[in-house]
C-alpha positions as CSV (number, residue, x, y, z in Angstrom):
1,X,119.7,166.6,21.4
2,X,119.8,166.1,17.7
3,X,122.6,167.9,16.1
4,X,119.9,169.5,13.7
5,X,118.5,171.3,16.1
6,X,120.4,174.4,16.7
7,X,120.7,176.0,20.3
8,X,118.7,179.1,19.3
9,X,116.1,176.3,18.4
10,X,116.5,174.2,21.0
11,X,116.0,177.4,23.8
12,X,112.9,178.0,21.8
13,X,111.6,174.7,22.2
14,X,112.2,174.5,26.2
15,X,110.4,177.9,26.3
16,X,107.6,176.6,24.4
17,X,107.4,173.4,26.5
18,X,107.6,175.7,30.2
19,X,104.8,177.9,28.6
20,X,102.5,174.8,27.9
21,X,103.5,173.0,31.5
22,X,102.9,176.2,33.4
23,X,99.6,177.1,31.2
24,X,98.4,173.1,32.0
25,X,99.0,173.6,35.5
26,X,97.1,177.0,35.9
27,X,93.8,175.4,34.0
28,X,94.3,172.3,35.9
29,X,93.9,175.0,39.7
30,X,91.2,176.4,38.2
31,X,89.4,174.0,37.8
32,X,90.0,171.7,41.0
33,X,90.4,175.0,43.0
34,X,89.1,178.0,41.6
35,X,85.5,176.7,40.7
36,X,86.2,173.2,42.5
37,X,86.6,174.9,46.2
38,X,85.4,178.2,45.7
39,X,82.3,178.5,43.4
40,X,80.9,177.2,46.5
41,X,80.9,180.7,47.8
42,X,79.3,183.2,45.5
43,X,76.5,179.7,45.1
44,X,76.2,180.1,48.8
45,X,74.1,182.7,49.6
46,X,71.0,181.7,46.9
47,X,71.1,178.0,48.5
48,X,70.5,179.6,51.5
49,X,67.7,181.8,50.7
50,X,66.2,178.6,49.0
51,X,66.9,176.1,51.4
52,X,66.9,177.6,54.7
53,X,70.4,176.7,56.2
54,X,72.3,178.0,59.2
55,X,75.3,179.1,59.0
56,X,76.2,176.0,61.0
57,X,75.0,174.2,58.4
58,X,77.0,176.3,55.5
59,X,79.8,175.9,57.6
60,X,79.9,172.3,57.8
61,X,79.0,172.0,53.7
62,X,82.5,174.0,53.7
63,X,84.3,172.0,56.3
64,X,83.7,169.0,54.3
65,X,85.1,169.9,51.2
66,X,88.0,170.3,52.7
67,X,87.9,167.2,55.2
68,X,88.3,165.6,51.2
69,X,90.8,168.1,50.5
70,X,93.1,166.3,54.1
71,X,92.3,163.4,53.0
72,X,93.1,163.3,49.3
73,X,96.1,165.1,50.1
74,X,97.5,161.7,52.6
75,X,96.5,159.7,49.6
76,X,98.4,161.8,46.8
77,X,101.8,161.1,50.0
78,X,101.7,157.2,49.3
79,X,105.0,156.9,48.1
80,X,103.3,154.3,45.1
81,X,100.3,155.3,42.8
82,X,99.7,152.6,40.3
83,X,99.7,154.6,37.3
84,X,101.0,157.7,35.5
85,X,100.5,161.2,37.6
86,X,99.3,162.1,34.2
87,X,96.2,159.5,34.5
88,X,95.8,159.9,38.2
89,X,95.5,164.2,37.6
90,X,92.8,164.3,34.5
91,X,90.4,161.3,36.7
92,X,90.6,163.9,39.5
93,X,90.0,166.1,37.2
94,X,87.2,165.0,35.6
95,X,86.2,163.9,39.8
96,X,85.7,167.4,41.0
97,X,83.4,168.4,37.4
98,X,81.4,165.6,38.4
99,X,80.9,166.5,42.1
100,X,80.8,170.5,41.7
101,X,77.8,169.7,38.5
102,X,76.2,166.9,40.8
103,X,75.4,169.6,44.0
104,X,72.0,170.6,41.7
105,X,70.7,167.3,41.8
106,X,69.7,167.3,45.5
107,X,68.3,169.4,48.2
108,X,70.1,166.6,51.1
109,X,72.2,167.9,53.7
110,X,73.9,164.4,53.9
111,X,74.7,164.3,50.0
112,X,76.2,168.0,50.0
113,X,78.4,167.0,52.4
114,X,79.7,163.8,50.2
115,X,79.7,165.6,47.4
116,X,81.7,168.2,48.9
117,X,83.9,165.3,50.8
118,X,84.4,163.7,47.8
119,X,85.4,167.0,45.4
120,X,87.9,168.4,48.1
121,X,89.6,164.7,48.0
122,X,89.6,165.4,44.2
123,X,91.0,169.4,44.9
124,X,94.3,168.0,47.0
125,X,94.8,165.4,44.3
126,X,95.0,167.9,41.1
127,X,97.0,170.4,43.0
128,X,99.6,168.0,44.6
129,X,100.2,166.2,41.5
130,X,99.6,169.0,39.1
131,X,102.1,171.4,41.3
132,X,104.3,168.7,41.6
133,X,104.7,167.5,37.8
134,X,104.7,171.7,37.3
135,X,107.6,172.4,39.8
136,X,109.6,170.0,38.8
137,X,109.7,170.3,35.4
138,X,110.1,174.2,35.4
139,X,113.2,173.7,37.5
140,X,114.5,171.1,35.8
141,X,114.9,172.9,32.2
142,X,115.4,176.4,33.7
143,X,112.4,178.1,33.9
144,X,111.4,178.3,37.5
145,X,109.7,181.4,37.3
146,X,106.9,180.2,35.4
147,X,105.6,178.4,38.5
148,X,103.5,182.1,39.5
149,X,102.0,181.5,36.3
150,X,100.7,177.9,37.8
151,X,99.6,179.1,40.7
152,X,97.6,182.2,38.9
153,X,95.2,179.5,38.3
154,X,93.5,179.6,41.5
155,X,92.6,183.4,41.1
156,X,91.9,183.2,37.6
157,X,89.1,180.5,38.3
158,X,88.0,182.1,41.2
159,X,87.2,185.7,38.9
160,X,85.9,183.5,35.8
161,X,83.0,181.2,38.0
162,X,82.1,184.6,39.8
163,X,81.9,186.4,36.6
164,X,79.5,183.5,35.3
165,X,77.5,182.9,38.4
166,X,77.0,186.7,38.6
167,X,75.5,186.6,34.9
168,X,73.7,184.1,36.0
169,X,72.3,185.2,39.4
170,X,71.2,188.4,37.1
171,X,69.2,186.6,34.4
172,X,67.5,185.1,37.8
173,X,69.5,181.3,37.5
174,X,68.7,179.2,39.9
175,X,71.3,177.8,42.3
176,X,70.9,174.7,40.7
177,X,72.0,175.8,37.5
178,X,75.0,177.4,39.1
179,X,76.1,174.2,39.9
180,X,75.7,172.9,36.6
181,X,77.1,175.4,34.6
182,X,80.7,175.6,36.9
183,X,80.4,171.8,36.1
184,X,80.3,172.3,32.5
185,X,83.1,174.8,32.1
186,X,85.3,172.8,33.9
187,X,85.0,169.6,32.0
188,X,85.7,171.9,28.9
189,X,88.8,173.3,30.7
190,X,89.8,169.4,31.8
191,X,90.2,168.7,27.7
192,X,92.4,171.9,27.9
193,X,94.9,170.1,30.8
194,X,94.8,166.9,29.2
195,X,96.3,168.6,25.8
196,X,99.0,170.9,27.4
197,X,100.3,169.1,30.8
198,X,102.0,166.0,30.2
199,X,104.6,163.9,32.7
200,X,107.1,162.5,30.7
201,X,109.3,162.2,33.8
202,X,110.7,159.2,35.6
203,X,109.9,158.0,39.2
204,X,112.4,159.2,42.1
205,X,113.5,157.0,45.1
206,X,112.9,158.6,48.0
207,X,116.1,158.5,50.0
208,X,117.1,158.9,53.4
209,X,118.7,161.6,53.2
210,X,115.6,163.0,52.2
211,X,113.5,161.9,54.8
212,X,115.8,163.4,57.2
213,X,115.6,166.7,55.5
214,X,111.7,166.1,55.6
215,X,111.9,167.1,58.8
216,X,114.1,169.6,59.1
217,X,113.4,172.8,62.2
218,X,112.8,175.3,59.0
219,X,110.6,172.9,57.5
220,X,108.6,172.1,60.4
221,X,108.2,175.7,61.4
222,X,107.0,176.2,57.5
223,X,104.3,173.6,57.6
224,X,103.0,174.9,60.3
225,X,103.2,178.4,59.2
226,X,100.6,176.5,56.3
227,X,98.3,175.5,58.6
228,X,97.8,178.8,60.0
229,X,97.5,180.3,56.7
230,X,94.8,177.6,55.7
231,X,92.8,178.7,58.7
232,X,93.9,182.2,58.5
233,X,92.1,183.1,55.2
234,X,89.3,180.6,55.2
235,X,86.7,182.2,57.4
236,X,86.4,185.2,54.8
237,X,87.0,183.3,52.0
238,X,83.8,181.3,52.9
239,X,81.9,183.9,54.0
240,X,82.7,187.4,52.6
241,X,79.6,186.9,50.1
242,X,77.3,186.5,53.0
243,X,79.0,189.1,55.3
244,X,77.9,191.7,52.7
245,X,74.7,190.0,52.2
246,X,74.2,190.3,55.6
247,X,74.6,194.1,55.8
248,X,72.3,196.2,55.2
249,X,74.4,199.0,54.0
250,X,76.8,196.9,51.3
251,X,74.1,194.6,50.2
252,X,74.0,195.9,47.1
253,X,77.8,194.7,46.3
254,X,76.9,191.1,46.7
255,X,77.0,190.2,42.8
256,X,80.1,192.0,42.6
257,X,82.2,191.3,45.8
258,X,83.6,187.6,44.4
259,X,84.4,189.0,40.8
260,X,86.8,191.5,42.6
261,X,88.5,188.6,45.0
262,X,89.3,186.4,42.0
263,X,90.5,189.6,40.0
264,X,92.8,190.3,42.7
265,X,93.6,186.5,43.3
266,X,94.5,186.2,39.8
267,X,97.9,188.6,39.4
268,X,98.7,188.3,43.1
269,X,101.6,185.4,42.4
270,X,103.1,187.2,40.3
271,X,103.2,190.6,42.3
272,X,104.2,188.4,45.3
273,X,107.2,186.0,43.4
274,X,108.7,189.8,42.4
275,X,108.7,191.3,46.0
276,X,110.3,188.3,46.5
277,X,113.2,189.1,44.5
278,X,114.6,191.5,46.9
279,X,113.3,190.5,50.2
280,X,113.3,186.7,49.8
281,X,110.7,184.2,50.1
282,X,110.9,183.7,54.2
283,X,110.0,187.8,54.8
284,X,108.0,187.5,51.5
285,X,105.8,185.4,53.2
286,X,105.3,186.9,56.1
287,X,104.7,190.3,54.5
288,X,101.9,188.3,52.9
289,X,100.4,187.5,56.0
290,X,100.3,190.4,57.5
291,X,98.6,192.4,54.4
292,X,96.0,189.2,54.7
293,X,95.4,189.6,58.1
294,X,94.6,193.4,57.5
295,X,92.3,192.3,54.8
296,X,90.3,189.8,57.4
297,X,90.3,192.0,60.3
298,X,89.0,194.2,57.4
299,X,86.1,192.3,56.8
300,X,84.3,192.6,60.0
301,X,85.5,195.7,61.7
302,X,84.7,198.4,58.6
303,X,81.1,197.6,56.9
304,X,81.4,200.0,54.7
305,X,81.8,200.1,50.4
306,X,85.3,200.8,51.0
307,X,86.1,198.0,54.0
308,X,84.4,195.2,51.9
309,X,86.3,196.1,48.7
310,X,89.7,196.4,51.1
311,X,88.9,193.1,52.0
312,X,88.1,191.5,48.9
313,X,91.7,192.9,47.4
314,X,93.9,192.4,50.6
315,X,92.5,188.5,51.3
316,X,92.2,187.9,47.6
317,X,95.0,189.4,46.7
318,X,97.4,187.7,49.1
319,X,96.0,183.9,50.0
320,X,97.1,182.2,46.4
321,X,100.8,184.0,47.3
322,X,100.6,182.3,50.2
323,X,99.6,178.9,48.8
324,X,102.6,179.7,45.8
325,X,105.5,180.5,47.9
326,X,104.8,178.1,50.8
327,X,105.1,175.5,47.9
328,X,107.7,177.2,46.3
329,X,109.8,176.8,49.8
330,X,108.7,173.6,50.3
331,X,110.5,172.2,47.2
332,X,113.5,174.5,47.9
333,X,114.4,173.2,51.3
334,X,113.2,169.6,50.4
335,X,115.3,169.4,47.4
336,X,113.9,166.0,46.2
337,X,110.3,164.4,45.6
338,X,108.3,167.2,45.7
339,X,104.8,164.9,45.4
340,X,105.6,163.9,49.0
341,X,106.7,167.4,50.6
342,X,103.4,168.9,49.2
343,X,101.4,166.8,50.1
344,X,102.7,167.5,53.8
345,X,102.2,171.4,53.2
346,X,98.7,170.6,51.8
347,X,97.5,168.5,55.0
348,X,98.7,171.6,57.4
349,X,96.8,174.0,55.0
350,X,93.8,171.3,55.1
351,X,93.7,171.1,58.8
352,X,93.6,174.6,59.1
353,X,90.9,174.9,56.2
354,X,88.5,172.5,58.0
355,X,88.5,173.9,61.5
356,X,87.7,177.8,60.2
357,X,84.5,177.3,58.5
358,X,82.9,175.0,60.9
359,X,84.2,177.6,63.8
360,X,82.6,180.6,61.9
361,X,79.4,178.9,61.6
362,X,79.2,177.9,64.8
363,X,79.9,180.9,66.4
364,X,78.2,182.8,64.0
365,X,75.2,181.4,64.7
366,X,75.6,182.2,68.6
367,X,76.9,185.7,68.8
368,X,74.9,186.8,65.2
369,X,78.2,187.6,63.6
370,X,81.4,186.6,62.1
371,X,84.2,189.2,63.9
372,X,84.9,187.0,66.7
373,X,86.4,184.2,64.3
374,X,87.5,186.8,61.8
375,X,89.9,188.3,64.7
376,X,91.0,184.7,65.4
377,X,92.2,184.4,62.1
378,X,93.7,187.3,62.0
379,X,95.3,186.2,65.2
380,X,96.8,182.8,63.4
381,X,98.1,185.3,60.2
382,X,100.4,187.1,62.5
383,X,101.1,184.2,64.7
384,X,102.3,182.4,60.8
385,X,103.9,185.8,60.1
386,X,106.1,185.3,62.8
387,X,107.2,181.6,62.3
388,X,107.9,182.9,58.6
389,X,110.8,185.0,59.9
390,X,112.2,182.6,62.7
């Protein structure tokens, strides 16, 4: 440090260097997650009206996305990518603006679902490397904390694209334009990341000690804890804007159900990282659970103003916790190269993420509703609860 910089200075400096990291990282999840992943809901129920697809159908649309998302997140585990994480973040990026804007230009079942393949793939990429380059920064000059503040992305994207798809819907958009205008904002927001969220670190070895601890019993248990999360919240998160379009009695909700997920989505890590100050992240986690699996059960068993908004708040309120301290554990009991250890939590989450959707289509479409698979997910939040507190 040079010796004119004073240490009153030089605190100022790291705290304005955590701000613009953590800041980077939250644009960079809203972008690849919030409107990358889940614009694809509120869009859902105009596309279709206009197109005429099942719920099968929608379900598999969703279960592609994140068939990308597995995928791109056992790419992102290569221990080598040519490259700076820097580079390799903004072209996946700039990826999932391209896919999300490119859904207007067809009416093919076949291209949705590469579209969708192709910006999931994008989706595990940004928040592998941009949670990894977060993370491990924010620890490394002090300012762990921060990393709710990252993971507020997700929510804050989420309640942003709802916000403008419901302006939109209103001034009778198409679901076309939808498409196009989540794809515009998020190449403005991708100039944002590529100005605040820089790597200026240098590669780690992976060692063997490492590997051992990779798979460690607490670990293990975590990861799959993950995976049940990923399919735990999935179903509603999918489908809670055509549950209530579905219902006679809470139609009328429809263009404001998704604003009130993201708002809750967006200060959940936050709320969730300081319960976690007392209680610890293990019970933390599994308090987390349980609230979401009130929400889903929610969902489906109460049709009523009240139920719907319970759910919204519950499930939006809780599944970006998750996502934050299952990560924020992760790099805890890993302890070293974070890229690789994330990318393990984020194919359990993507496993999970691609069986729910396709499931709740399917049975959907055979018994007219979704509380059969809402109950199962349900089932898998406490069953995650539990492994949480072993």
């Amino acid at each position: 440090m040079p010796s004119d910089i004073s240490p009153a200075s030089s605190v100022q400096l790291r705290q304005a260097e955590a701000i613009s990291i953590a800041v980077g990282g939250l644009i960079a999840l809203a972008v690849s997650i919030g409107i990358g992943r889940f614009v694809y809901t509120p869009i859902l129920p105009p596309m279709v009206e206009a197109l005429g697809l099942s719920k099968s159908a929608a379900g598999l649309i969703a279960s592609a996305n994140f068939l990308g998302y597995l995928i791109g997140a056992l790419v992102a585990a290569l221990p080598i990518l040519p490259g700076s994480r820097q580079s390799w973040l903004l072209g996946a990026l700039l990826a999932s603006t391209v896919t999300t804007a490119a859904m207007a230009l067809t009416q093919s079942l076949a291209l949705f679902l590469a579209l969708r393949f192709l910006g999931g793939g994008a989706s595990a990429f940004v928040l592998i490397l941009a949670s990894a380059l977060v993370l491990e920064r924010l620890f490394e000059i002090g300012y762990a904390g921060l990393s709710s503040l990252h993971f507020a992305g997700v929510g804050i994207g989420i309640a942003v694209s709802a916000m403008l798809v419901a302006a939109m819907l209103q001034a009778g958009g198409s679901w076309q334009s939808l498409w196009v205008a989540s794809g515009v904002l998020s190449l403005l927001a991708t100039f944002a990341v590529a100005l605040l969220l820089r790597d200026h670190s240098t590669p780690r070895r992976t060692t063997h000690e490492h590997s051992a601890q990779l798979y460690s019993a607490s670990l293990i248990r975590l990861i799959i804890a993950y995976g049940l999360v990923g399919f735990g919240y999935v179903i509603t998160a999918t489908f809670l804007v055509v549950i209530v379009r579905g219902t006679p009695t809470i139609r009328q909700f429809e263009p404001v159900i998704w604003v009130v997920f993201g708002l809750a989505s967006a200060p959940s890590s936050a709320f969730w990282a300081r319960v976690a100050v007392p209680l610890g992240i293990p019970r933390t986690f599994a308090l987390a659970c349980l609230t979401e699996a009130a929400g889903v059960a929610v969902s489906v068993l109460w049709p009523s103003k009240l139920g719907v908004f319970l759910a919204a708040i519950l499930v939006g309120g809780t599944f970006v916790s998750l996502m934050a301290l299952g990560m924020v554990r992760a790099r805890v009991l890993a302890k070293s190269d974070p890229r690789r250890i994330i990318a393990y939590m984020t194919v359990a989450f993507g496993l999970g993420q691609i069986i729910g959707p396709s499931f709740a289509g399917v049975v959907s479409d055979q018994l007219g509703s979704f509380t059969v698979p809402s109950i199962a997910a349900a089932v898998a939040l406490l069953m995650a609860a539990v492994l949480a507190c072993i």
